[in-house]
PDB file of the backbone (N, CA, C, O) and the ligand in Angstrom, with CONECT records:
HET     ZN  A 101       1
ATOM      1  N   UNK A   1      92.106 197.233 151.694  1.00  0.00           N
ATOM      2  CA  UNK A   1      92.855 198.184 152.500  1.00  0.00           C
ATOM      3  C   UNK A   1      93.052 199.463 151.712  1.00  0.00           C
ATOM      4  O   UNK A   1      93.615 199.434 150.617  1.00  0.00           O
ATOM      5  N   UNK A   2      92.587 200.610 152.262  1.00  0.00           N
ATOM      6  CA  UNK A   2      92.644 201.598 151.680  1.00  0.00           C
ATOM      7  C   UNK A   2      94.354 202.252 151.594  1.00  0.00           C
ATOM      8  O   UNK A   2      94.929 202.246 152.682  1.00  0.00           O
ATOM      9  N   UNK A   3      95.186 202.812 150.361  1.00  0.00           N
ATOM     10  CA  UNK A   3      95.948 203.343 150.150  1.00  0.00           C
ATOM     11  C   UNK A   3      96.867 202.314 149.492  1.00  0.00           C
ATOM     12  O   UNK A   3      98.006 202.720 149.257  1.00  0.00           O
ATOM     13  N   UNK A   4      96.544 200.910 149.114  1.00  0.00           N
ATOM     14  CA  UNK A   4      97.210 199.947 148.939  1.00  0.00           C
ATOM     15  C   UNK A   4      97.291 199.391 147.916  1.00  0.00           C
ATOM     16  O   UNK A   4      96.499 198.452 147.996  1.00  0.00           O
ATOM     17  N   UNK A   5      97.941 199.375 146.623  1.00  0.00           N
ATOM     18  CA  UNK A   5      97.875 198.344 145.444  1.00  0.00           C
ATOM     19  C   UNK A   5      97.437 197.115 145.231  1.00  0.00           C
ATOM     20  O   UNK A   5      97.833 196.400 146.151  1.00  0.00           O
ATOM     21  N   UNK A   6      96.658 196.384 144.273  1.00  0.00           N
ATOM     22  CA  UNK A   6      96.620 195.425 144.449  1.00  0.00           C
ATOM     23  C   UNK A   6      97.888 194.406 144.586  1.00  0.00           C
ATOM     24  O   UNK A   6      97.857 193.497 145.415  1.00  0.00           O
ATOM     25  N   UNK A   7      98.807 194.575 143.875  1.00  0.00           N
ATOM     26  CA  UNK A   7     100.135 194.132 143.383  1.00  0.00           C
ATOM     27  C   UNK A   7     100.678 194.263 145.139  1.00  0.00           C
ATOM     28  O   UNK A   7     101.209 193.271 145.640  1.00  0.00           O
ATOM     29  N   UNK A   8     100.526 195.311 145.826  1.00  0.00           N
ATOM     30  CA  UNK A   8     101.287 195.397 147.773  1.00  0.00           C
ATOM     31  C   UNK A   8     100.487 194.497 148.124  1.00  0.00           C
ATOM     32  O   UNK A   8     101.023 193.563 148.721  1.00  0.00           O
ATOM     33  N   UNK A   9      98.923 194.401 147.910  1.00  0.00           N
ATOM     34  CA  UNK A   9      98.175 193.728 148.777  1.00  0.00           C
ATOM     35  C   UNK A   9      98.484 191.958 148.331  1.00  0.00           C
ATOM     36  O   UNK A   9      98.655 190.993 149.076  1.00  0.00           O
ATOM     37  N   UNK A  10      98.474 191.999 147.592  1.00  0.00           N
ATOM     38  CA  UNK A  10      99.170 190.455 147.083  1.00  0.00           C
ATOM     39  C   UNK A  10     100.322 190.036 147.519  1.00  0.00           C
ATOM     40  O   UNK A  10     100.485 188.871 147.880  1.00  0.00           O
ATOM     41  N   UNK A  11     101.346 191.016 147.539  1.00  0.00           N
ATOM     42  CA  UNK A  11     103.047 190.814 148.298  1.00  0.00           C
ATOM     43  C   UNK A  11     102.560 190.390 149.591  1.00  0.00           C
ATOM     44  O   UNK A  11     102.815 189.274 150.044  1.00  0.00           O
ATOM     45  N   UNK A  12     101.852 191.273 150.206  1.00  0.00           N
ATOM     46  CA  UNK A  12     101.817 191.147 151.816  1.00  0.00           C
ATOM     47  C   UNK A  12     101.015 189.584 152.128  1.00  0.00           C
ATOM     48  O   UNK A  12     101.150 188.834 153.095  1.00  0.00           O
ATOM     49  N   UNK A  13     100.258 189.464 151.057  1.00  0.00           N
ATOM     50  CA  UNK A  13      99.224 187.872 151.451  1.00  0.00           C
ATOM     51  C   UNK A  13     100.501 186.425 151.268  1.00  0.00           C
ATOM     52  O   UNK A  13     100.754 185.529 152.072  1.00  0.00           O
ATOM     53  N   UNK A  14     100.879 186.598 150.388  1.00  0.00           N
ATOM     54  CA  UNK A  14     102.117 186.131 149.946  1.00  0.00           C
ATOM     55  C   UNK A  14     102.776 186.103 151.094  1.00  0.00           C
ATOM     56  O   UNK A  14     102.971 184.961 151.508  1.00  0.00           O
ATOM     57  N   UNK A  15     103.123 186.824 151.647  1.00  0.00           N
ATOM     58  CA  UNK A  15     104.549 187.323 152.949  1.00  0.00           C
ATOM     59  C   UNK A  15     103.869 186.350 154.097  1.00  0.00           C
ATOM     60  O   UNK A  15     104.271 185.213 154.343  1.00  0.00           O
ATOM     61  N   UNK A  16     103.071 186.824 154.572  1.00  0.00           N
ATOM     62  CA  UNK A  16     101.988 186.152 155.975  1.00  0.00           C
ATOM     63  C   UNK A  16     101.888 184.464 155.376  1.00  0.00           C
ATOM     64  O   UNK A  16     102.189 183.577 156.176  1.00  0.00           O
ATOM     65  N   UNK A  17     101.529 184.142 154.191  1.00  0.00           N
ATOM     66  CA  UNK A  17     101.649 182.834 153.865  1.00  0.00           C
ATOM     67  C   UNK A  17     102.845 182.171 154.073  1.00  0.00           C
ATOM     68  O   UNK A  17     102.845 181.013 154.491  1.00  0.00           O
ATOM     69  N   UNK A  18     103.994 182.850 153.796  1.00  0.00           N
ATOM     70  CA  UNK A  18     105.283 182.352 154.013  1.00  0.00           C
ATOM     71  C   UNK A  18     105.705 182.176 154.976  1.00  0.00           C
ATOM     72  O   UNK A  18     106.365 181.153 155.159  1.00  0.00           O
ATOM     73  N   UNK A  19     105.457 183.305 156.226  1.00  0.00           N
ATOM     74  CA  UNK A  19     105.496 183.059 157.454  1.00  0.00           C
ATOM     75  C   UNK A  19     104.507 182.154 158.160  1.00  0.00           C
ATOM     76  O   UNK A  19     104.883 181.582 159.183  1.00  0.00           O
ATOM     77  N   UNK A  20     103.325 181.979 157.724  1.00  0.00           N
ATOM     78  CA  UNK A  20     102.532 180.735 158.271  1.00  0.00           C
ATOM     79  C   UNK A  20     103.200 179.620 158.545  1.00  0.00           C
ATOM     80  O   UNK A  20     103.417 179.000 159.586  1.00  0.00           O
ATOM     81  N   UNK A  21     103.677 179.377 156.697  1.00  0.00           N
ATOM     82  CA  UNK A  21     104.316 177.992 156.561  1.00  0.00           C
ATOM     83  C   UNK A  21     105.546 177.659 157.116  1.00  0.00           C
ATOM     84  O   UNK A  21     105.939 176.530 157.412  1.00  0.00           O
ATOM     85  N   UNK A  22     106.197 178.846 157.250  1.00  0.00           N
ATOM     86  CA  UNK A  22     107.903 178.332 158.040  1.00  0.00           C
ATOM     87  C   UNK A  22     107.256 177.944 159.366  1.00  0.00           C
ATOM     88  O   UNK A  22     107.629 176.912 159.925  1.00  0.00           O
ATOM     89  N   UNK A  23     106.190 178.807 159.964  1.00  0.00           N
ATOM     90  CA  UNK A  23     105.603 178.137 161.905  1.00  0.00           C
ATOM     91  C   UNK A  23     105.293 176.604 161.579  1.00  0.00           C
ATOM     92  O   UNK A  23     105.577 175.648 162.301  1.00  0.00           O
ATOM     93  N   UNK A  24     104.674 176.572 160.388  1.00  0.00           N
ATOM     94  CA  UNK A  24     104.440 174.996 160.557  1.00  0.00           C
ATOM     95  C   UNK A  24     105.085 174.375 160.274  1.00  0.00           C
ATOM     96  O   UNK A  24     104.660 173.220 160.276  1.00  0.00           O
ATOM     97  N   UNK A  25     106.406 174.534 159.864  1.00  0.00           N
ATOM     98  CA  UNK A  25     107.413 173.711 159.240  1.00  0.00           C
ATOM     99  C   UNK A  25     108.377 173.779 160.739  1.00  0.00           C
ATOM    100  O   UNK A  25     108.789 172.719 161.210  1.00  0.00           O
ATOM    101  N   UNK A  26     108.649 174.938 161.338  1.00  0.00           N
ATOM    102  CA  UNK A  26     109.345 174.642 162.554  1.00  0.00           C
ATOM    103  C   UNK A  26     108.611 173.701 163.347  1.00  0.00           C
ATOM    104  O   UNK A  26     108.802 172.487 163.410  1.00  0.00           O
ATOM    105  N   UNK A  27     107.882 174.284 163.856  1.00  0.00           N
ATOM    106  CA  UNK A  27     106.633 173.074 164.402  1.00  0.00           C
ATOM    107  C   UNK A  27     106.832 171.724 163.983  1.00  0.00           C
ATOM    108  O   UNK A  27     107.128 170.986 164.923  1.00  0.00           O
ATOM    109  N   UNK A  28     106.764 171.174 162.879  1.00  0.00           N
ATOM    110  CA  UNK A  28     107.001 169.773 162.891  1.00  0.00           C
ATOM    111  C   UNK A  28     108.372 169.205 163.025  1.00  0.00           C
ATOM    112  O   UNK A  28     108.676 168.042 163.289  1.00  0.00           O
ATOM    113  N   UNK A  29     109.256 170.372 162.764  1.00  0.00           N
ATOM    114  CA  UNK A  29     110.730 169.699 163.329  1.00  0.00           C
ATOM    115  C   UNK A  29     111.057 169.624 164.759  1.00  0.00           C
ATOM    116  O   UNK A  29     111.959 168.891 165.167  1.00  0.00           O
ATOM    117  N   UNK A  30     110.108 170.610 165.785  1.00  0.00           N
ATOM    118  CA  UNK A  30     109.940 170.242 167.353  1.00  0.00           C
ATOM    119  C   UNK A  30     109.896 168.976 167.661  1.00  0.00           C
ATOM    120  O   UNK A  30     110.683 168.288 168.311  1.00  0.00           O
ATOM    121  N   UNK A  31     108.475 168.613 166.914  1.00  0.00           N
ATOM    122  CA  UNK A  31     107.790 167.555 166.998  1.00  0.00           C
ATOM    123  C   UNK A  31     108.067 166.166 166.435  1.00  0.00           C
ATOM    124  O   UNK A  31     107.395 165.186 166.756  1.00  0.00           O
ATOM    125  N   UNK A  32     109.281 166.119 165.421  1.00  0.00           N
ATOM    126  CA  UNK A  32     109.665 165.042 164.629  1.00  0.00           C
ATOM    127  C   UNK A  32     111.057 164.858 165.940  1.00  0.00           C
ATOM    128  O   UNK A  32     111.537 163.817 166.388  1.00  0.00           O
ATOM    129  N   UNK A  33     111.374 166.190 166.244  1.00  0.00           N
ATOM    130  CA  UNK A  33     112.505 165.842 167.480  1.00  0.00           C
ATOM    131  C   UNK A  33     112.781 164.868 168.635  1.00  0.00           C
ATOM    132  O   UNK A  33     113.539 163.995 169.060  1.00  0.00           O
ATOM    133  N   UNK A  34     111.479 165.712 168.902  1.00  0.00           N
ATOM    134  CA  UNK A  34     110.451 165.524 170.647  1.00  0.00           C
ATOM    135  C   UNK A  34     110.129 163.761 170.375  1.00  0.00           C
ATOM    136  O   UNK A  34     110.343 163.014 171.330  1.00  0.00           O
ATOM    137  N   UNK A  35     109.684 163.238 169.228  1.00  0.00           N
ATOM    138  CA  UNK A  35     109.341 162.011 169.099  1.00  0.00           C
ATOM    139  C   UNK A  35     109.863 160.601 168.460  1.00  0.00           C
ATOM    140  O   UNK A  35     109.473 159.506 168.054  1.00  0.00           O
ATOM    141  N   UNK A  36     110.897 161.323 168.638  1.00  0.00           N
ATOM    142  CA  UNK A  36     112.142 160.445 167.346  1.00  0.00           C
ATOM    143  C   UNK A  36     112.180 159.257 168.104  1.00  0.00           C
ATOM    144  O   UNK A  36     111.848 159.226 169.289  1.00  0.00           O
ATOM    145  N   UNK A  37     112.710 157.931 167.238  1.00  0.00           N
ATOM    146  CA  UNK A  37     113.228 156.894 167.907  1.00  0.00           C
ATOM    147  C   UNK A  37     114.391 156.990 168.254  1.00  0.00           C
ATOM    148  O   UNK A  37     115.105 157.660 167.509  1.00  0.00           O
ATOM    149  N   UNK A  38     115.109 156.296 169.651  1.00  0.00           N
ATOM    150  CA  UNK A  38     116.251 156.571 170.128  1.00  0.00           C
ATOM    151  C   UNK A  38     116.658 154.579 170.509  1.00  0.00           C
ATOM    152  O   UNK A  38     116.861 153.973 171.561  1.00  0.00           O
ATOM    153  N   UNK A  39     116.621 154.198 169.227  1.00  0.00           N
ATOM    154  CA  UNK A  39     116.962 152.608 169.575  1.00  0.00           C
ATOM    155  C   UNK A  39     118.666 152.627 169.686  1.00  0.00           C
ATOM    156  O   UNK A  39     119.452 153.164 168.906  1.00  0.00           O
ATOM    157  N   UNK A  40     118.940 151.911 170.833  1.00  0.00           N
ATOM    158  CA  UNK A  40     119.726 150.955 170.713  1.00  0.00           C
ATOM    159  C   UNK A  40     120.051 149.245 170.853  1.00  0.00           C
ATOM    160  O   UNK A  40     119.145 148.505 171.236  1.00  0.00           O
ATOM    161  N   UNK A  41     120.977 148.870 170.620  1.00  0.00           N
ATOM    162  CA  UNK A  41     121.175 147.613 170.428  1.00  0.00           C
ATOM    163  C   UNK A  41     120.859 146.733 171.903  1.00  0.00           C
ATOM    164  O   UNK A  41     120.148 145.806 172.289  1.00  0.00           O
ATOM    165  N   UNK A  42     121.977 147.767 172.480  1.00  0.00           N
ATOM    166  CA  UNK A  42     121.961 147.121 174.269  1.00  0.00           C
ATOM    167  C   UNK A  42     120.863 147.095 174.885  1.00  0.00           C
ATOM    168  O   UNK A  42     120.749 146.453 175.929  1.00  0.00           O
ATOM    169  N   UNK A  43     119.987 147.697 174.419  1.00  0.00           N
ATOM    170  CA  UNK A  43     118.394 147.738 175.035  1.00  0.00           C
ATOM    171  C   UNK A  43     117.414 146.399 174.853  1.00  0.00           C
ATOM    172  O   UNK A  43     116.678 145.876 175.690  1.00  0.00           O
ATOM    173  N   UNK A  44     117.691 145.989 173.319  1.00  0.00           N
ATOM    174  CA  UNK A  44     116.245 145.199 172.473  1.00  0.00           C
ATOM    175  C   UNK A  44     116.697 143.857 173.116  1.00  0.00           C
ATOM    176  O   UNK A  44     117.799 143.426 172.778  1.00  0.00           O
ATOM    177  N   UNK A  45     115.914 143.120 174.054  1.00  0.00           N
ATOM    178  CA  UNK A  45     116.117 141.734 173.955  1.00  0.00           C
ATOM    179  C   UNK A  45     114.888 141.271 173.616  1.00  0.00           C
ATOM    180  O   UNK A  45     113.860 141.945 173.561  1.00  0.00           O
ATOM    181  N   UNK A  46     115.030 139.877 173.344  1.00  0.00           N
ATOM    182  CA  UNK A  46     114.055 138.888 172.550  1.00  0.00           C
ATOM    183  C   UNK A  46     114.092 137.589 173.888  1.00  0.00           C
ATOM    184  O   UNK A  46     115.005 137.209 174.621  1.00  0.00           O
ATOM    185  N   UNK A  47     113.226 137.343 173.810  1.00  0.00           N
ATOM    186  CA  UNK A  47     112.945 136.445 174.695  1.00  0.00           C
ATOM    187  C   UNK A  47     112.826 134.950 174.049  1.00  0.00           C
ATOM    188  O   UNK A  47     111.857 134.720 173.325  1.00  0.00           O
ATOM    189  N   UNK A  48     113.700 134.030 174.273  1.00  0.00           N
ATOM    190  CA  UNK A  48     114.090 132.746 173.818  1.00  0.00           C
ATOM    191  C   UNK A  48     112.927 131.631 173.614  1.00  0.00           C
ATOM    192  O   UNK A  48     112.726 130.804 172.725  1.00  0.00           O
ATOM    193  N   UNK A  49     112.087 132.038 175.100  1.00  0.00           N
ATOM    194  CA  UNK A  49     110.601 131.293 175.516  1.00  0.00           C
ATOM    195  C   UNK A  49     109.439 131.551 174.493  1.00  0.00           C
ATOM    196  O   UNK A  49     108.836 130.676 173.872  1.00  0.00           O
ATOM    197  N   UNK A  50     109.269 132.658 174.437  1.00  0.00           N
ATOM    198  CA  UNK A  50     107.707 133.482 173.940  1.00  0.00           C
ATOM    199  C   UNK A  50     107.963 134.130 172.491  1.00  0.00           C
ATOM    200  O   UNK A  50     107.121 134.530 171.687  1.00  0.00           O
ATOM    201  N   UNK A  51     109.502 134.117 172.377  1.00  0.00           N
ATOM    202  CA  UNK A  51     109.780 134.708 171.386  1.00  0.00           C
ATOM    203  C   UNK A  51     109.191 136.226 171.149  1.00  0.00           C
ATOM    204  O   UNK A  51     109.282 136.791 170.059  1.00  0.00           O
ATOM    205  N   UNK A  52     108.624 136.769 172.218  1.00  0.00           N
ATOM    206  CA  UNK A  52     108.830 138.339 172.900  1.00  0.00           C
ATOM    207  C   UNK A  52     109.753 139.207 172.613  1.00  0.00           C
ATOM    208  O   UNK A  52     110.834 139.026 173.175  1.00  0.00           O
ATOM    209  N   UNK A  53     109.623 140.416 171.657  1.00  0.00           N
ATOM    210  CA  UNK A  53     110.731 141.018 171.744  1.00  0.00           C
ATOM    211  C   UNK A  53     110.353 142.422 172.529  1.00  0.00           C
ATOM    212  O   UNK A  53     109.257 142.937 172.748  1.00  0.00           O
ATOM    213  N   UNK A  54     111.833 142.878 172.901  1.00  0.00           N
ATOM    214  CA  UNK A  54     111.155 144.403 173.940  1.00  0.00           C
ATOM    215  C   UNK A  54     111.835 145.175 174.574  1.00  0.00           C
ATOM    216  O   UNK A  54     112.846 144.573 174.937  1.00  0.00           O
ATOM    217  N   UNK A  55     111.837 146.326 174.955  1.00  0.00           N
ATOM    218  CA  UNK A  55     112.819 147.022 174.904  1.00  0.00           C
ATOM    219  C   UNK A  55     112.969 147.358 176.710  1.00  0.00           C
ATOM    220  O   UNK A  55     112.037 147.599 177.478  1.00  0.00           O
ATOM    221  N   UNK A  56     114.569 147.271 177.069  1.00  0.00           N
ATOM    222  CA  UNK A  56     114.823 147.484 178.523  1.00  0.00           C
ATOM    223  C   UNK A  56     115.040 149.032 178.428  1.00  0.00           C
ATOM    224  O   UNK A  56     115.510 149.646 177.470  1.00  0.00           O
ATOM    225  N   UNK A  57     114.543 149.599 179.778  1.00  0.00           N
ATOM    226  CA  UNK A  57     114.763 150.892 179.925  1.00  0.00           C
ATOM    227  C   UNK A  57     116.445 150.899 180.463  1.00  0.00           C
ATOM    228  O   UNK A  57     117.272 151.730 180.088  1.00  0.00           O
ATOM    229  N   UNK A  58     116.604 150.229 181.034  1.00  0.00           N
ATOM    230  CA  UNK A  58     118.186 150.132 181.688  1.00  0.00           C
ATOM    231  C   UNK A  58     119.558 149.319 180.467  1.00  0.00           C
ATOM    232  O   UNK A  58     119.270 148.411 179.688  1.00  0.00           O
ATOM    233  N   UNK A  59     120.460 149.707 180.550  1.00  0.00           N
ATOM    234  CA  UNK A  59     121.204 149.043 179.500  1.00  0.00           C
ATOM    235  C   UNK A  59     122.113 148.375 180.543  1.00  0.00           C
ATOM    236  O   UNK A  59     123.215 148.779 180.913  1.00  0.00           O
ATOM    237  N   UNK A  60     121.278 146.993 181.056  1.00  0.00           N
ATOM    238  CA  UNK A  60     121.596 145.597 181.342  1.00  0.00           C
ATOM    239  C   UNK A  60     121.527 144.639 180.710  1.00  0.00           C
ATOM    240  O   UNK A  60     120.832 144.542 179.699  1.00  0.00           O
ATOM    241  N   UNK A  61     122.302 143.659 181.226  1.00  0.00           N
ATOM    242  CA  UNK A  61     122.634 142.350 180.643  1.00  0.00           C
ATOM    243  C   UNK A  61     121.412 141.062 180.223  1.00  0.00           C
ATOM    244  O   UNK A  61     121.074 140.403 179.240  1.00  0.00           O
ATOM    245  N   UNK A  62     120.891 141.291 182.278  1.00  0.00           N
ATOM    246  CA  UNK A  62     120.071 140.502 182.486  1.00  0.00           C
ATOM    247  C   UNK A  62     118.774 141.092 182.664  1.00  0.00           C
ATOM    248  O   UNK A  62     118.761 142.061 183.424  1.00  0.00           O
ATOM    249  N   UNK A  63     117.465 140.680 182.052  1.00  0.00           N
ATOM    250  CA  UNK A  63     116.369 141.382 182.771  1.00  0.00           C
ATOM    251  C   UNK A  63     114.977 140.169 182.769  1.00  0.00           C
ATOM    252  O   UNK A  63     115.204 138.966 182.633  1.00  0.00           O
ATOM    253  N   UNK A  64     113.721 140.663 182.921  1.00  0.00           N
ATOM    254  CA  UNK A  64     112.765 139.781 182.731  1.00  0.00           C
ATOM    255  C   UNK A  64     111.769 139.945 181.997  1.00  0.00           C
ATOM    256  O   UNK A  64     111.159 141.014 181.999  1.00  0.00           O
ATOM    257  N   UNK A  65     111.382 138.810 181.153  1.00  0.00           N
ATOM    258  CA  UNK A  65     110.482 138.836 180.288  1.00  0.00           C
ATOM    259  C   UNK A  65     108.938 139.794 180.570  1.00  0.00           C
ATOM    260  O   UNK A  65     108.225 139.235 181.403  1.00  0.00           O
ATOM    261  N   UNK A  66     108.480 140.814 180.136  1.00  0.00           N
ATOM    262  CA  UNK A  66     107.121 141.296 180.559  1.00  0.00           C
ATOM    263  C   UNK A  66     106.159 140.672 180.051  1.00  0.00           C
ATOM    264  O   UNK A  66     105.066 141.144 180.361  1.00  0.00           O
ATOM    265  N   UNK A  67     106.131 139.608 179.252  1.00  0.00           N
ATOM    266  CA  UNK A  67     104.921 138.436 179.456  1.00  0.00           C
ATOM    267  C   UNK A  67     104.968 137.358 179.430  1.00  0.00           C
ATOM    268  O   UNK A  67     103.860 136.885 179.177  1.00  0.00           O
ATOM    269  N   UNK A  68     106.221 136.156 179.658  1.00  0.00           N
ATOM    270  CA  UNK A  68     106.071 135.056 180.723  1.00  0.00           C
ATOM    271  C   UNK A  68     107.114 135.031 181.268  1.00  0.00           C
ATOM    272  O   UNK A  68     107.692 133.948 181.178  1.00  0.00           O
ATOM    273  N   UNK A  69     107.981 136.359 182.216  1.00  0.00           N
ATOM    274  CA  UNK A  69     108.516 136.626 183.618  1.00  0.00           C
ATOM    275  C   UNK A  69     109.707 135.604 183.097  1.00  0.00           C
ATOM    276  O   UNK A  69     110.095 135.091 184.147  1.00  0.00           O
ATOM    277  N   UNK A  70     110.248 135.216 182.347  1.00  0.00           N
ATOM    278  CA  UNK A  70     111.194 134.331 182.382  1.00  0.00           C
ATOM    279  C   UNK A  70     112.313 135.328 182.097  1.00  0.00           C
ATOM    280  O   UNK A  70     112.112 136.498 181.770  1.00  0.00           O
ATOM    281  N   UNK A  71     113.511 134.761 182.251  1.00  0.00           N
ATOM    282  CA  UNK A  71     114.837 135.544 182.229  1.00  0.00           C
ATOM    283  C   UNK A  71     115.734 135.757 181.158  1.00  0.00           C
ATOM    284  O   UNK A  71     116.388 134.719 181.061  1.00  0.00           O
ATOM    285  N   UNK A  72     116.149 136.681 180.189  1.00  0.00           N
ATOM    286  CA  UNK A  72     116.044 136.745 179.163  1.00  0.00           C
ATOM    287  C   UNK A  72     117.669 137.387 179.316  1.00  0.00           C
ATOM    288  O   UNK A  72     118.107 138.012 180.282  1.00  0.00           O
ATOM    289  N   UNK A  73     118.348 137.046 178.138  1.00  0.00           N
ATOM    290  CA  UNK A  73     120.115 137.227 178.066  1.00  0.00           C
ATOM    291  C   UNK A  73     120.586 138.240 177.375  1.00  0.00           C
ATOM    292  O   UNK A  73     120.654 137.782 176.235  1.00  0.00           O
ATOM    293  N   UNK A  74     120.897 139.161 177.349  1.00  0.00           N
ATOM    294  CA  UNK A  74     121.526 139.922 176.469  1.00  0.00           C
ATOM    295  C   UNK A  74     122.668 139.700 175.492  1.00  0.00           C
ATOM    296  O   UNK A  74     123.729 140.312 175.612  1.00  0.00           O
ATOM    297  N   UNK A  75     122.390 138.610 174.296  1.00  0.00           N
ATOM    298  CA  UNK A  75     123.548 138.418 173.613  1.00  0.00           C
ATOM    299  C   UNK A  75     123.855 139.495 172.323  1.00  0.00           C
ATOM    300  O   UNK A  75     123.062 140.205 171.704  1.00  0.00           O
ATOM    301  N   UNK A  76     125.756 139.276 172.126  1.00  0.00           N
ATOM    302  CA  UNK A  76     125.659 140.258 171.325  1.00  0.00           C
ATOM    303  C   UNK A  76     125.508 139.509 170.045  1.00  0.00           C
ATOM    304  O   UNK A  76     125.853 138.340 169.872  1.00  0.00           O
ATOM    305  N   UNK A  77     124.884 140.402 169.049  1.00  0.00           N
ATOM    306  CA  UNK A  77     124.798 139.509 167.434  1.00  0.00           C
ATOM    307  C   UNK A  77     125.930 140.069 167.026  1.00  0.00           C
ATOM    308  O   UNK A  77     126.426 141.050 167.581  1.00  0.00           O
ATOM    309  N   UNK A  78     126.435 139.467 165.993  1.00  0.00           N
ATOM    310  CA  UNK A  78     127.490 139.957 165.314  1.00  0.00           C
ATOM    311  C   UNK A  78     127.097 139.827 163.406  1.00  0.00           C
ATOM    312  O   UNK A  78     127.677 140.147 162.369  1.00  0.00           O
ATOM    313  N   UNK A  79     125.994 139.275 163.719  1.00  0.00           N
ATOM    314  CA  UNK A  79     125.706 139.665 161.921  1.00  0.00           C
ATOM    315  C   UNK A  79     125.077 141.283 161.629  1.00  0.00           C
ATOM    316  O   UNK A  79     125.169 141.912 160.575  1.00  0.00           O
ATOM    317  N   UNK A  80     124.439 141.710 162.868  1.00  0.00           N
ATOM    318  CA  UNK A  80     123.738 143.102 162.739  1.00  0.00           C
ATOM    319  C   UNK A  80     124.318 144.386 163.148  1.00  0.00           C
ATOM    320  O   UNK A  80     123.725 145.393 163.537  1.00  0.00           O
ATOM    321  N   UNK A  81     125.609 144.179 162.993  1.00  0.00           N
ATOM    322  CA  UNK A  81     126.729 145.263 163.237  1.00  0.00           C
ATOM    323  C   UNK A  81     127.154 145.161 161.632  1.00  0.00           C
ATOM    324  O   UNK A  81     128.070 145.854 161.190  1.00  0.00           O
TER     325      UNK A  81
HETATM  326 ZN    ZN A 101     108.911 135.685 177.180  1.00  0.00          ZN2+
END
């Protein structure tokens, strides 16, 4: 670049690098957001039969197994609190 130091032209490569890296650093905190796990307890049942574990979209009691349809309980543990 004509009129420019090497020492400016280095600041400025420097500068644009820095700003690269903060886009990609915001960027993955979108994305670490957008994709996070959101477990809870009231959700995970295990299935007694198949020993199936799996997660309800609804935070009910009762629901059904998604691979052998059997009926599965929502108990609470009290060692995992
Ligand atoms: Zn099952």
């Amino acid at each position: 670049m004509p009129g420019m130091s090497f020492a400016g032209a280095l600041f400025v490569y420097f500068v644009l690098w820095l700003i690269f890296l903060a886009i990609l650093w915001a960027r993955e905190l979108v994305r670490v957001r957008n994709n996070s796990w959101h477990l809870s307890n009231s959700r995970l049942f295990h299935c007694d039969n198949c020993h199936h574990s799996f997660l309800s979209k609804e935070p009910v009691n009762l629901t059904r197994c998604p691979r052998c349809n059997s009926i599965c309980i929502y108990r609470k543990r009290r060692n995992l609190e």
